[in-house]
C-alpha positions as CSV (number, residue, x, y, z in Angstrom):
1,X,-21.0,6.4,44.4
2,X,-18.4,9.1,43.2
3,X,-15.7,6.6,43.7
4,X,-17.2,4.1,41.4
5,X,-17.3,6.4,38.6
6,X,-14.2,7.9,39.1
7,X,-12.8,3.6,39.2
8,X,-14.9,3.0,36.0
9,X,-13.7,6.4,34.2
10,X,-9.7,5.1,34.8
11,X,-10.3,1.8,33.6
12,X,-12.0,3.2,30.6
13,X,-9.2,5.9,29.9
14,X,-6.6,2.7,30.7
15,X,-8.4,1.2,27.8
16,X,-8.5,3.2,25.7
17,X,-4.6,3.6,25.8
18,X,-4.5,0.1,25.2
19,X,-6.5,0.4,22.2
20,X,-4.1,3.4,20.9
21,X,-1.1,1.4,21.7
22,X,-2.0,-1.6,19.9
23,X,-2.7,0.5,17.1
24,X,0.3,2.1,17.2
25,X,2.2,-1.2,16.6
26,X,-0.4,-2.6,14.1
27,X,0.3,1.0,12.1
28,X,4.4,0.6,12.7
29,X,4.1,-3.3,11.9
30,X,2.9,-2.6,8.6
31,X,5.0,0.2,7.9
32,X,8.1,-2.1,9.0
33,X,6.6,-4.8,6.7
34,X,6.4,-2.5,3.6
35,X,10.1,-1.5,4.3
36,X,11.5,-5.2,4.6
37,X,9.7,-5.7,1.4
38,X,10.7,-2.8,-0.7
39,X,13.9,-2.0,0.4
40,X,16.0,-5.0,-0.7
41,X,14.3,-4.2,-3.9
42,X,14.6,-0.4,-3.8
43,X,18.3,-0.5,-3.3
44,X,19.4,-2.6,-5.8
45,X,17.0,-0.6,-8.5
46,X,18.7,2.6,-7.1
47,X,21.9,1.3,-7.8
48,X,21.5,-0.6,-11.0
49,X,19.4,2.3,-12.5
50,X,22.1,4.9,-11.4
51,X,24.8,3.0,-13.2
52,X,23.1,2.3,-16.2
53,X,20.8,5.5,-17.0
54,X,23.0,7.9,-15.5
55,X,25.4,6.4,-18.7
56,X,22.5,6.4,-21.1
57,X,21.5,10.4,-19.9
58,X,24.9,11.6,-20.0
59,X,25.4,10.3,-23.9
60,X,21.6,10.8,-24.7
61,X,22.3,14.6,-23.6
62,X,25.9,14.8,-25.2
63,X,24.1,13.7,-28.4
64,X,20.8,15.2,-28.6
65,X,21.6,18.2,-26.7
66,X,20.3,21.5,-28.7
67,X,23.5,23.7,-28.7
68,X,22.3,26.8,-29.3
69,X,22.8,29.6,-26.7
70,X,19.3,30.5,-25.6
71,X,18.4,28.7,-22.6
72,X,17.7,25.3,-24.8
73,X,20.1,23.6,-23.2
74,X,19.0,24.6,-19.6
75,X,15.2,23.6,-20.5
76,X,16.8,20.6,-21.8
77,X,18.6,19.2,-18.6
78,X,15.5,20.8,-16.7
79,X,12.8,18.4,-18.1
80,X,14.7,15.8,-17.1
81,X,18.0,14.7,-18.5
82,X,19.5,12.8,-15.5
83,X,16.5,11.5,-14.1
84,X,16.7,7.5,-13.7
85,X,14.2,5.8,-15.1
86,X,13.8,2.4,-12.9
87,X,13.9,4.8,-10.0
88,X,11.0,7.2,-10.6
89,X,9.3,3.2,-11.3
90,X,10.5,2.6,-7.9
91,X,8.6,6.3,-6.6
92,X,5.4,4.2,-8.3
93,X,5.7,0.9,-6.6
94,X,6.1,2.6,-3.1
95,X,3.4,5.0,-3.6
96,X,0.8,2.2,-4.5
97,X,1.9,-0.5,-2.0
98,X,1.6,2.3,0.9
99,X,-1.8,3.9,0.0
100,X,-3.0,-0.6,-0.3
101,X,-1.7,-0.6,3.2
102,X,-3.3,2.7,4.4
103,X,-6.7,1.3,2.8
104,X,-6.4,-1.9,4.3
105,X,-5.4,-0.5,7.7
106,X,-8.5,2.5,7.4
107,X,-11.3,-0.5,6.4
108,X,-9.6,-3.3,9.0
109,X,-9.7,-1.4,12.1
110,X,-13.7,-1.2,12.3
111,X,-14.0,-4.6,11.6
112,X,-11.3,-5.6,14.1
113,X,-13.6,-3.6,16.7
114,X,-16.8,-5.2,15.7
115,X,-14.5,-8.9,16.2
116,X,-14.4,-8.0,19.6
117,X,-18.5,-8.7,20.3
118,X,-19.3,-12.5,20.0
119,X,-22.7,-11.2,18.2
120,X,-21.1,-8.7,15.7
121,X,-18.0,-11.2,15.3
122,X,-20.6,-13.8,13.9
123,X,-22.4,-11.0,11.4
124,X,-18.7,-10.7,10.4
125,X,-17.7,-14.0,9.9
126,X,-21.1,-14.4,8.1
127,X,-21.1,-11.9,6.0
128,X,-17.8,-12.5,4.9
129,X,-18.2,-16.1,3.6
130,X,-20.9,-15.1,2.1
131,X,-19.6,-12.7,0.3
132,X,-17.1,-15.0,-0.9
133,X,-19.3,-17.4,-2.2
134,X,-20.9,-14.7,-4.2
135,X,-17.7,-13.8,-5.7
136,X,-16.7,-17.0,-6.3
137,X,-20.2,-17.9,-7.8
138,X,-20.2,-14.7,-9.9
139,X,-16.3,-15.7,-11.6
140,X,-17.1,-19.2,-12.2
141,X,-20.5,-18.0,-13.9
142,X,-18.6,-15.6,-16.0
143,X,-16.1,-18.2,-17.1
144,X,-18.9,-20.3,-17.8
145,X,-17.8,-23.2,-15.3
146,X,-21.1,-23.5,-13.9
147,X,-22.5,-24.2,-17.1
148,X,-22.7,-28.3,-18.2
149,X,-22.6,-27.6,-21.8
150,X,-19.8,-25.4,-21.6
151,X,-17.8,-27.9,-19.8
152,X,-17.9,-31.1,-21.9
């Protein structure tokens, strides 16, 4: 009996290191995905916004700058001077697109385990369509495409 348990506790731990392998890779597969799709973009924003604000900054500041002695011109270069705008955009885009991945990675991962039951995996796929159907039922009644008279 002891050697049963001890077989069924190393197939369990063996799972579960499965499990945290293959979400290891789901995790760095989205992470690579988010860099393929960003960084072709990011680069050439970096570089155009560089070239072209770091020209506008430099004659903005030569221009506008205060030129009195007092720290002005410090507080001036400070606030932000040099600071490209098309790449602080860029910050933006890659915040938002990685916290949509980290939410769709968080909510996915208990429905991928409840996929794995044929029983919960029907719930799923019910629940699912039907939620669909409601949301498609609830736009098309709000654009009034359900409605005969609206129609013709």
């Amino acid at each position: 009996m002891l050697t049963i348990s001890a077989a069924s506790e190393k197939g369990e731990t063996t799972q579960r290191h499965q499990r945290n392998a293959v979400e290891r890779k789901i995790a760095h597969g989205a992470m690579a995905l988010g860099a393929i799709a960003l960084g072709g973009f990011v680069h050439e924003a970096m570089e155009a916004s560089a070239h072209v604000d770091g020209a506008m900054a430099y004659a903005a500041m030569s221009e506008m700058a205060p030129t009195d002695n007092d720290g002005a011109v410090e507080l001036f270069q400070l606030a932000g001077g040099e600071v490209p705008f098309w790449a602080n955009m860029v910050k933006y885009a890659r915040f938002s697109i990685s916290i949509m991945v980290g939410f769709a990675f968080m909510f996915g991962r208990p429905i991928v385990a409840l996929m794995k039951k044929p029983q919960t995996a029907v719930a799923v796929v019910a629940v699912a369509t039907g939620g669909y159907y409601f949301f498609k039922f609830t736009i098309e009644t709000m654009l009034g495409m359900n409605d005969p008279t609206t129609l013709g």
